[in-house]
C-alpha positions in Angstrom: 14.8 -75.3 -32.4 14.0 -71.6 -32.0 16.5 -69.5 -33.6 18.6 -66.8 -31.2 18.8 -63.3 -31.6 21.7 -62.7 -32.4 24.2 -61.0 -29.6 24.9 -57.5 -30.0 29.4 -57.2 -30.2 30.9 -55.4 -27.7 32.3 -53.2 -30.0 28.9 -52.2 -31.7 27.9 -48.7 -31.1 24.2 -47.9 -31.4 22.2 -44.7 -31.2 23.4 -43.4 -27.8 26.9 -43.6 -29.2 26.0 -41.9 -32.5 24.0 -39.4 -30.4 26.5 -38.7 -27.9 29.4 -37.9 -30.4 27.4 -36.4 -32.4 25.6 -33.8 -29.5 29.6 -33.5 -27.9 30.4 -31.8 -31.2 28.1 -28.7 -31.1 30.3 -26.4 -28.8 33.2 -27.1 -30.9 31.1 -26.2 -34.6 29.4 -23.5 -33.5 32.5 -21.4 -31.9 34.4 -22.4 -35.2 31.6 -20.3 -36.9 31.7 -17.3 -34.3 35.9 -17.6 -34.8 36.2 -17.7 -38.2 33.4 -15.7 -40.5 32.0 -13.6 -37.9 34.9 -12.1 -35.2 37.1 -10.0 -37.8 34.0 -8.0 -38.7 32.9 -8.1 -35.3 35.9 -6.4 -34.3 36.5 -4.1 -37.3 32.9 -2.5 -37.4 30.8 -3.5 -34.6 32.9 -3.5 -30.9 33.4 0.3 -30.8 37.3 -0.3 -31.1 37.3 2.0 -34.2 40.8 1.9 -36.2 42.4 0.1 -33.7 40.2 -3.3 -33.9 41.0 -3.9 -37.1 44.7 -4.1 -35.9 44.4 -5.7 -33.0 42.1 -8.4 -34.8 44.8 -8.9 -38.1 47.6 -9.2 -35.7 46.0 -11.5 -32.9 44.9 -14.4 -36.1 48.1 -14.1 -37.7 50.1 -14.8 -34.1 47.5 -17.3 -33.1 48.2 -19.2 -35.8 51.7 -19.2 -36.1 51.3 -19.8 -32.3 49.1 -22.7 -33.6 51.6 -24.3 -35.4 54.3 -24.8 -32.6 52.1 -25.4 -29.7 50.4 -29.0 -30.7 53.5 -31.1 -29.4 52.9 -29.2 -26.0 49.0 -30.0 -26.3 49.1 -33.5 -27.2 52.1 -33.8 -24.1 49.5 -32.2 -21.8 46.6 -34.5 -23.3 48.4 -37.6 -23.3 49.8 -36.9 -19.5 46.1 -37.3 -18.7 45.7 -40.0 -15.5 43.2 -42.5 -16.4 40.1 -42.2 -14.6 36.3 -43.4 -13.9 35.3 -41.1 -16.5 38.6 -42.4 -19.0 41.8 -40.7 -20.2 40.9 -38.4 -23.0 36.9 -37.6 -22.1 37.7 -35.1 -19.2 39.6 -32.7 -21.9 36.7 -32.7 -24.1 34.9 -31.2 -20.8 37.4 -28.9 -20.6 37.1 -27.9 -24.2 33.5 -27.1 -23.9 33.9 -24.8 -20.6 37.0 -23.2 -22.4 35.6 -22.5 -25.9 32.4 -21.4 -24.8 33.7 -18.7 -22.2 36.1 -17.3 -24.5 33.5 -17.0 -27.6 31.1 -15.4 -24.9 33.8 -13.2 -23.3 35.3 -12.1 -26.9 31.5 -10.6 -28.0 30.7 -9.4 -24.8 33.5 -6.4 -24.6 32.5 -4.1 -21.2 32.1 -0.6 -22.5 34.0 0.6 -19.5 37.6 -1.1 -21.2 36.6 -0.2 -25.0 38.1 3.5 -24.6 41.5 1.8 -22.9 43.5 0.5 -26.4 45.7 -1.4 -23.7 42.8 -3.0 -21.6 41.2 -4.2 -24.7 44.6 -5.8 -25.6 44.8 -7.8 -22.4 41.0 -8.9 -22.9 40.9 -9.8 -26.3 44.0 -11.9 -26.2 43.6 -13.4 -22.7 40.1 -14.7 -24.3 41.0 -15.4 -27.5 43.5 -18.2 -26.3 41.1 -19.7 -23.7 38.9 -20.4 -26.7 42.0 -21.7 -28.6 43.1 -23.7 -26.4 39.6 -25.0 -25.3 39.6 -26.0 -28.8 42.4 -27.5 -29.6 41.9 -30.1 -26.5 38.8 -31.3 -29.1 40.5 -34.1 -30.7 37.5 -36.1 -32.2 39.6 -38.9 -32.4 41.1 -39.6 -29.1 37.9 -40.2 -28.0 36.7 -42.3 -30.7 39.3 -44.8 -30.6 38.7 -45.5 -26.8 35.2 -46.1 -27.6 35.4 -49.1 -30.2 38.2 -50.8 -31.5 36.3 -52.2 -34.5 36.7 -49.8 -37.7 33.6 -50.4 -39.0 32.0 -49.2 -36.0 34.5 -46.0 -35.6 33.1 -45.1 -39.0 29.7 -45.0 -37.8 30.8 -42.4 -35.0 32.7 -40.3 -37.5 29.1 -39.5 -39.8 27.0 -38.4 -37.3 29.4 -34.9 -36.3 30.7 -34.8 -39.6 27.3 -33.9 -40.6 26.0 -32.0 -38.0 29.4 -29.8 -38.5 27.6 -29.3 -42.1 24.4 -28.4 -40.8 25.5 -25.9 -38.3 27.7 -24.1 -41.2 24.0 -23.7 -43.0 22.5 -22.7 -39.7 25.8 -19.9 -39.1 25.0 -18.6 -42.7 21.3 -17.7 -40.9 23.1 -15.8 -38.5 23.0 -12.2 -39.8 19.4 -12.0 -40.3 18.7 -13.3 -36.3 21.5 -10.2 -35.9 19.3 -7.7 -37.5 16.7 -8.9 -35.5 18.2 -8.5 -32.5 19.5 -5.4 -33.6 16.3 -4.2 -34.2 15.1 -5.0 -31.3 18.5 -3.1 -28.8 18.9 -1.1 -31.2 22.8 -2.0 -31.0 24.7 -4.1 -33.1 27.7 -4.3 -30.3 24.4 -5.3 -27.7 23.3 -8.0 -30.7 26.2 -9.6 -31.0 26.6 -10.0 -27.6 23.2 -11.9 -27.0 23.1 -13.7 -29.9 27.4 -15.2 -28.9 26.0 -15.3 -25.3 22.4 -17.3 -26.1 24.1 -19.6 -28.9 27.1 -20.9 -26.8 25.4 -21.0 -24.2 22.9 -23.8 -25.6 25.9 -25.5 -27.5 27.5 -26.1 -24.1 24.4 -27.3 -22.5 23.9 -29.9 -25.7 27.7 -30.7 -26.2 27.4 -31.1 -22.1 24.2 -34.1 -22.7 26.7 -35.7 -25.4 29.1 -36.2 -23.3 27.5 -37.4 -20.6 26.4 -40.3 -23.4 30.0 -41.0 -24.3 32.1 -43.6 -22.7 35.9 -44.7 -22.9 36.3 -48.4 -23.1 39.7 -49.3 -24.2 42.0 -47.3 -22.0 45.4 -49.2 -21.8 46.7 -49.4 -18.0 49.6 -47.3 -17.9 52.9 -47.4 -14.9 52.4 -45.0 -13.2 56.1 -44.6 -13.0 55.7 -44.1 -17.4 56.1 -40.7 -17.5 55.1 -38.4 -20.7 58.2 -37.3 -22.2 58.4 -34.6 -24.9 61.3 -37.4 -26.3 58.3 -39.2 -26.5 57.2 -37.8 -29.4 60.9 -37.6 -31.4 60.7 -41.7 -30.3 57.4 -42.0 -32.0 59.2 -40.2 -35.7 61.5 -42.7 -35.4 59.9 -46.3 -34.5 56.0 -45.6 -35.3 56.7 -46.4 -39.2 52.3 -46.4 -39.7 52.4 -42.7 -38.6 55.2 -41.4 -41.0 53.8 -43.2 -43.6 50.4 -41.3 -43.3 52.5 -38.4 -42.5 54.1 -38.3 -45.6 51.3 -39.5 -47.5 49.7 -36.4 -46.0 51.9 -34.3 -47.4 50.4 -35.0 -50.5 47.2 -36.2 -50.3 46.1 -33.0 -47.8 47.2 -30.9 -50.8 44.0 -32.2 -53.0 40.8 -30.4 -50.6 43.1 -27.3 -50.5 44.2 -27.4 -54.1 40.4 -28.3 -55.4 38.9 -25.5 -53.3 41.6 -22.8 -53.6 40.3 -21.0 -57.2 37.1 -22.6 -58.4 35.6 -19.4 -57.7 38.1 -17.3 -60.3 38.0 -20.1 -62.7 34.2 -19.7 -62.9 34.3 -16.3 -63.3 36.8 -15.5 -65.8 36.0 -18.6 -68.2 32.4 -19.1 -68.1 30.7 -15.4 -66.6 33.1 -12.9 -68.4 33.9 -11.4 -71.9 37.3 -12.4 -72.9 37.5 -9.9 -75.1 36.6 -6.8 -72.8 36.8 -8.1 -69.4 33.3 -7.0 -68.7 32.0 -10.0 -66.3 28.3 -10.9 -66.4 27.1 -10.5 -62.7 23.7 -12.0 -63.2 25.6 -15.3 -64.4 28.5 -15.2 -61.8 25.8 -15.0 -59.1 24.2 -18.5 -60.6 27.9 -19.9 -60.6 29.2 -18.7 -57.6 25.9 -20.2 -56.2 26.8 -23.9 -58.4 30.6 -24.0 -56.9 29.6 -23.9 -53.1 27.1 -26.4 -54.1 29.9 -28.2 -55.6 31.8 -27.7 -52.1 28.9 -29.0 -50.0 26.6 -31.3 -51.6 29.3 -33.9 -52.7 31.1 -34.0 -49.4 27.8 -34.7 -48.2 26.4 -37.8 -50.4 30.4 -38.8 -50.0 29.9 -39.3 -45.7 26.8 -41.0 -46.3 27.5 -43.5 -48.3 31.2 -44.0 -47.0 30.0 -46.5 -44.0 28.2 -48.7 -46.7 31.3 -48.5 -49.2 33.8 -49.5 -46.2 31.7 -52.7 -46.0 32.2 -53.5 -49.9 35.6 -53.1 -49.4 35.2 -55.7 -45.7 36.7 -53.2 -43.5 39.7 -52.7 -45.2 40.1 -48.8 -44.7 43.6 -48.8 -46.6 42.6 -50.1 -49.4 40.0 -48.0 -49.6 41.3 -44.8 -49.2 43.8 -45.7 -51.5 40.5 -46.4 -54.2 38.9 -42.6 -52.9 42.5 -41.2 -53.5 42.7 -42.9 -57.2 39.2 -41.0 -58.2 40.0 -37.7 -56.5 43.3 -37.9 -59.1 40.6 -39.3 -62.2 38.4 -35.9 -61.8 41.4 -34.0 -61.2 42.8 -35.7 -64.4 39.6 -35.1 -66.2 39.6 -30.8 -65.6 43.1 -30.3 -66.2 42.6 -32.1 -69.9 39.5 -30.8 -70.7 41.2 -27.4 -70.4 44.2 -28.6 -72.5 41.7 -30.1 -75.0 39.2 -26.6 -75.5 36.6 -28.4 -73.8 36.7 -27.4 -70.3 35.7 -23.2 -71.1 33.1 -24.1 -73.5 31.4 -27.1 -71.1 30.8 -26.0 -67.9 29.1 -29.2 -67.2 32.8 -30.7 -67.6 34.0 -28.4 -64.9 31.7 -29.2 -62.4 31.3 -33.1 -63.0 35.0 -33.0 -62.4 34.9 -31.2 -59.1 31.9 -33.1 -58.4 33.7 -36.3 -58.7 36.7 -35.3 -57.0 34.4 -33.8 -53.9 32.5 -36.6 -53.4 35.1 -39.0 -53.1 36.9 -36.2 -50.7 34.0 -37.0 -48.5 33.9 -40.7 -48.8 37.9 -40.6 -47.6 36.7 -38.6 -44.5 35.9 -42.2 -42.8 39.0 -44.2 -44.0 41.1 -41.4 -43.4 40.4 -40.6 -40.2 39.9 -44.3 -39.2 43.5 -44.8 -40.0 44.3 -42.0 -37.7 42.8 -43.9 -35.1 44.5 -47.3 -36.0 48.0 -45.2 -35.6 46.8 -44.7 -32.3 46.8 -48.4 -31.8 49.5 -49.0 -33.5 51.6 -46.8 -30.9 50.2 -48.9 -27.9 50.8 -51.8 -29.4 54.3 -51.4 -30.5 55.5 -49.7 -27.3 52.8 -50.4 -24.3 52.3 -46.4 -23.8 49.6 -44.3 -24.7 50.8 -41.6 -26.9 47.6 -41.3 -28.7 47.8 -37.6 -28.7 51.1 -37.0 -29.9 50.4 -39.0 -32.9 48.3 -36.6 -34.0 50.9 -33.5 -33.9 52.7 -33.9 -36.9 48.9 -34.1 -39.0 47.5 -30.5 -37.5 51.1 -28.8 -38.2 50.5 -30.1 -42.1 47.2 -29.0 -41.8 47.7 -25.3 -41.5 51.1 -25.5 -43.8 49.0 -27.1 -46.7 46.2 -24.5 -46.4 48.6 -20.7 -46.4 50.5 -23.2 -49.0 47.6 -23.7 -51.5 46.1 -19.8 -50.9 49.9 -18.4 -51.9 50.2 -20.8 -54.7 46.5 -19.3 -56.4 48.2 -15.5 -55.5 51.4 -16.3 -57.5 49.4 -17.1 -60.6 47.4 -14.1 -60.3 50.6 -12.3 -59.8 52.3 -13.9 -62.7 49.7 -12.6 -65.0 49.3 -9.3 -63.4 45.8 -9.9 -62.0 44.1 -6.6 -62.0 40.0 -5.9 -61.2 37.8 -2.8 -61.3 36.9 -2.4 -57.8 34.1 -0.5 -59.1 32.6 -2.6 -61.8 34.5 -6.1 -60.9 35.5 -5.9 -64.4 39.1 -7.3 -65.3 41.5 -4.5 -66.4 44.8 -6.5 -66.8 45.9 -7.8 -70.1 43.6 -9.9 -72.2 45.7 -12.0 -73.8 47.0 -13.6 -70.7 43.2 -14.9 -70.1 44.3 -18.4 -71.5 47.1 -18.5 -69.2 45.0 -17.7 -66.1 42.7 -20.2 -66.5 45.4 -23.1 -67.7 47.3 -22.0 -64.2 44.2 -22.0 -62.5 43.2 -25.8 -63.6 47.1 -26.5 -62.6 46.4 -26.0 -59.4 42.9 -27.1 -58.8 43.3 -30.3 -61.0 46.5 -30.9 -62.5 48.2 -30.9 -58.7 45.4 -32.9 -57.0 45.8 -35.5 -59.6 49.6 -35.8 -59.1 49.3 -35.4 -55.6 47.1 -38.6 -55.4 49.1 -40.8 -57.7 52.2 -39.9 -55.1 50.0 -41.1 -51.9 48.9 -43.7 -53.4 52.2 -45.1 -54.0 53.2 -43.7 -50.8 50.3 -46.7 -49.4 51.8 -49.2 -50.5 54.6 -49.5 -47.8 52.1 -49.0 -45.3 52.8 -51.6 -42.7 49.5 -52.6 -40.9 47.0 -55.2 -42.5 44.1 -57.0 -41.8 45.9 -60.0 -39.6 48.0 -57.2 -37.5 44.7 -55.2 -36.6 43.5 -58.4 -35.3 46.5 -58.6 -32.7 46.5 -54.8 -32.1 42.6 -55.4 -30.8 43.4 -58.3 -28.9 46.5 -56.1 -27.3 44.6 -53.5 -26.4 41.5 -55.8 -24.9 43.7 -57.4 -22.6 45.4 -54.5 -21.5 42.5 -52.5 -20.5 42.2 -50.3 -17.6 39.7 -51.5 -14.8 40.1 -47.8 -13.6 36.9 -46.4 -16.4 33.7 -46.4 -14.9 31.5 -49.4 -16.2 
């Protein structure tokens, strides 16, 4: 008897999946670049503002994001409001996102000159625009869309890699950017008329691509909802108090989010006072910090890298079980962590730089593995919610993790500027040389391996035993897939 191919699951993704999510992610990655390393010196040096676009720049980031922080309950409200149609519940935002974000990246480098001379038209321009583009963006929640497209975890994983390094590739392709500026530059003979093209050509193609992706993406498991179950902002105070899944990974966040913000806070002044300067003059080899400078952001990139590659094969070894595995990643983010922070106790971390780095290596690379797990248990909180109540609060699950988010990260920054503080950080801004007090050189760079290793260490330990109360396993992901299968709206487009 002839053998049968075996039939593909229904929850398998393959290449027009991968494809999709993947292309769907360009309009988001390439505005991030344009918002965050180019638009301050955009508006400081190259939009003819003069003195006043540095102000209006510095004040419209710090509002937006303190703006940012308040605003996601009303986004994931809006989001999860959504009627369910042929195209699914969550996909039509993304759409959204990509008109919204691309027109206000365009709109913010294309300044008319007729407004530039007008402080007060500016104003309205700039801010108008800046918050269709945030807003655009903040309707990209990778993960709503994910979990409607599979409810298998191995599979969601495989959807996860594809934008996670194409995001990576496109931060390469943005450090490019200022040489195709000159060139366009040379070419206008305006660096106000370079900008402009080069915002207007980029985001332009990003739609067009993010536009083919999701054309290729498709909602399957959208739960049918009364139309008489209305979205309720007590919705999302319900959720805090029943969903117990999502406020253990919220408090487990609170920790473990800590460890990427801690790890990548100072590795840069560590480098540079214990391995590229003369502790007993302060004079700081340049030659050598260039080399180590170069050596940390290939500690920053490379590891997260190998870590989403091979995080789809790992989940396998561990059969699917995304707790338990991020719960392993966690335990060797807190072993390289461990490792820096004694090394430095012991005398051996300033002499062996090689210590340092396999250390952050270790701890980076298993950062990236925990991308997949992570954010699959994201998802499975999603699931969790329709399964415990019957309504699809999918969004609002997802508040309490982007508040944390920008908390951890002005956290982790203001913790690295109290130590430097503490031992009265002080550099020639001619030379770069340090001109503080030299004898508080061993206390720097103890503080600095507090925070960098010492903390991420502790930090995992606590999530870890955070996990363990945890309250979904492998039998009640089987019942929350059944659930949602039979449950499913007829309503998405087949």
């Amino acid at each position: 008897m002839k053998k049968t191919k075996k039939e593909r699951s229904p929850e398998a993704v393959g290449f027009k999946e991968i494809f999709g999510v993947t292309a769907l992610q360009t309009n988001n990655g390439l505005a991030a670049i344009f918002m965050s390393t180019m638009f301050m010196n955009y508006m400081t040096d190259y939009a003819g503002l003069g003195t006043w676009g540095a102000t209006l720049a510095t004040t419209l980031l710090l509002a937006a994001r303190i703006i940012d922080a308040v605003d996601d309950p009303i986004q994931g409200f809006i989001m999860d409001s959504g009627k369910v149609g042929k195209h699914g519940k969550y996909k039509p935002f993304f759409l959204l996102s990509i008109i919204m974000t691309g027109l206000g990246v365009i709109a913010l480098y294309s300044l008319p000159d007729a407004i530039t001379k007008a402080p007060w038209l500016v104003t309205i321009w700039v801010i108008f625009f800046y918050f269709v583009y945030d807003i655009g963006a903040s309707f990209y929640n990778q993960n709503l869309l994910y979990r409607t497209m599979t409810s298998d975890p191995e599979e969601r994983g495989k959807l996860l890699i594809g934008p996670r390094l194409w995001v990576m590739i496109l931060g390469m392709l943005g450090s490019a950017m200022t040489t195709v500026l000159v060139s366009i530059q040379t070419a206008t003979g305006s660096y106000k008329t370079a900008y402009m093209i080069l915002a207007g050509v980029s985001m332009g193609i990003s739609c067009v691509v993010s536009f083919i992706g999701w054309l290729l993406c498709k909602e399957k498991h959208v739960v049918e909802q009364d139309e008489e179950d209305k979205v309720k902002f007590s919705d999302f105070i319900d959720l805090m108090k029943t969903n117990k899944a999502m406020m253990i990974d919220f408090f487990k966040n609170i920790f473990s989010g800590f460890i990427w913000t801690f790890l990548f806070a100072a590795p840069s002044y560590y480098v540079k006072w214990a391995y590229c300067a003369d502790p007993a003059t302060g004079a700081v080899d340049m030659e050598k910090l260039g080399t180590y400078s170069m050596i940390v952001s290939l500690m920053m990139l490379f590891p997260l890298l190998v870590g989403t590659i091979v995080a789809n094969p790992l989940l396998k070894a561990f059969k699917g079980d995304i707790v338990r595995m991020h719960r392993f990643d966690l335990l060797m983010q807190g072993v390289g962590g461990l490792i820096m922070f004694i090394g430095q106790l012991l005398g051996v971390l300033q002499s062996m730089p090689a210590v340092f780095f396999a250390s952050m290596f270790v701890m980076a690379t298993f950062i990236g593995i925990d991308f997949i797990p992570g954010s699959s248990i994201g998802m499975e909180i999603m699931d969790y919610t329709i399964y415990k109540t019957g309504k699809d609060r999918s969004a609002l699950t997802g508040v309490l993790g982007k508040f944390l988010e920008k908390a951890q990260n002005a956290v982790s920054s203001a913790l690295v500027g109290l130590i430097l503080i503490a031992v009265g950080y002080n550099v020639d801004s001619v030379t770069g040389n340090y001109i503080g007090e030299l004898s508080k050189f061993p206390t720097m760079l103890t503080g600095l391996t507090v925070v960098i290793g010492l903390l991420p260490a502790l930090m995992a330990i606590i999530s870890v035993l955070i996990l363990r109360k945890y309250p979904i396993d492998q039998e009640e992901r089987e019942k929350m897939r059944a659930y949602i299968a039979e449950h499913q709206s007829k309503k998405v487009e087949e």
